[in-house]
N, C-alpha and C positions, 0 to 999 in steps of 0.2 A: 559269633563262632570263630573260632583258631582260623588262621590259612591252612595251617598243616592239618584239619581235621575236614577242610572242604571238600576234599575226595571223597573221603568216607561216606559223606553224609549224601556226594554223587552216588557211589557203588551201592551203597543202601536203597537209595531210593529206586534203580535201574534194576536191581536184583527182586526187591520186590515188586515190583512192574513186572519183571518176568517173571515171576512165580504165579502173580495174578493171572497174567494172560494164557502160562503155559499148563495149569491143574486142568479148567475144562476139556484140555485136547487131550494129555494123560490119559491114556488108558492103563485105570487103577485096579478095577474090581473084574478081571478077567481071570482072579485066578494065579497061580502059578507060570504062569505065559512069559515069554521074553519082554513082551512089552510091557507089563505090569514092573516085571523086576528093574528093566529101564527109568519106568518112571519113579520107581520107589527110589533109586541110589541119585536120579537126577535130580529130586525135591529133597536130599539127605545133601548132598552136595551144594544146594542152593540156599538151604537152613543153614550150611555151614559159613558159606559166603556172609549171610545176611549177621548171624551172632558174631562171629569176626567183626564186624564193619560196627556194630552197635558193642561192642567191647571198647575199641577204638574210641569211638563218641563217646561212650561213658566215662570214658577216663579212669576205668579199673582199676587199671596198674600205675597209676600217677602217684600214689601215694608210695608203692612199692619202689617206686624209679626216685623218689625223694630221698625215700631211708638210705637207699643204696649210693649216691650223690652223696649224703651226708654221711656213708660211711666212708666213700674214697677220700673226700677231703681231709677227715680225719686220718686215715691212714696216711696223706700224703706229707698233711701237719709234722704229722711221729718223724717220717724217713727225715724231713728237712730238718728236725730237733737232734734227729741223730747225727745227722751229718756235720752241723753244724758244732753240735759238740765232739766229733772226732776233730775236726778242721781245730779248733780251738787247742785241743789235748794237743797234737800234733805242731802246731805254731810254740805251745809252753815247752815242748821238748827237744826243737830246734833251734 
């Protein structure tokens, strides 16, 4: 595994830990009740933690963050083709 993905795969593991230990105590099935709605946004909020963190790990957007790498390189190719033939243009005219 990455250095850079070792967290993740911390966070992951600690959020699931606490989703395991915190559903039992959740009071779910009360109804419309404060504490129902509580734990509904707190296990929505800890789904959100946990697909973040396994996004991260999967490496989703690695292929996205390549295209986009290989598109700046290539723009950055152009600018210095340009430059280089203005510098040139400019050196024949002085």
């Amino acid at each position: 595994m990455d250095k850079k993905k070792l967290p993740n795969a911390i966070y992951l593991i600690l959020a699931l830990a606490m989703v395991l230990i915190a559903i039992p105590r959740l009071e779910l099935g009360a109804g419309g009740t404060l504490s129902t709605v509580f734990g509904l946004i707190w296990i929505g909020f800890a789904l959100l933690v946990i697909a973040a963190n396994l996004y991260t790990l999967l490496g989703v957007d690695e292929e996205t963050r390549q295209q986009l790498d290989r598109i700046r390189l290539a723009k950055r190719r152009m600018w210095q083709l340009k430059l280089e033939r203005g510098l040139r243009r400019s050196k024949a005219k002085g």
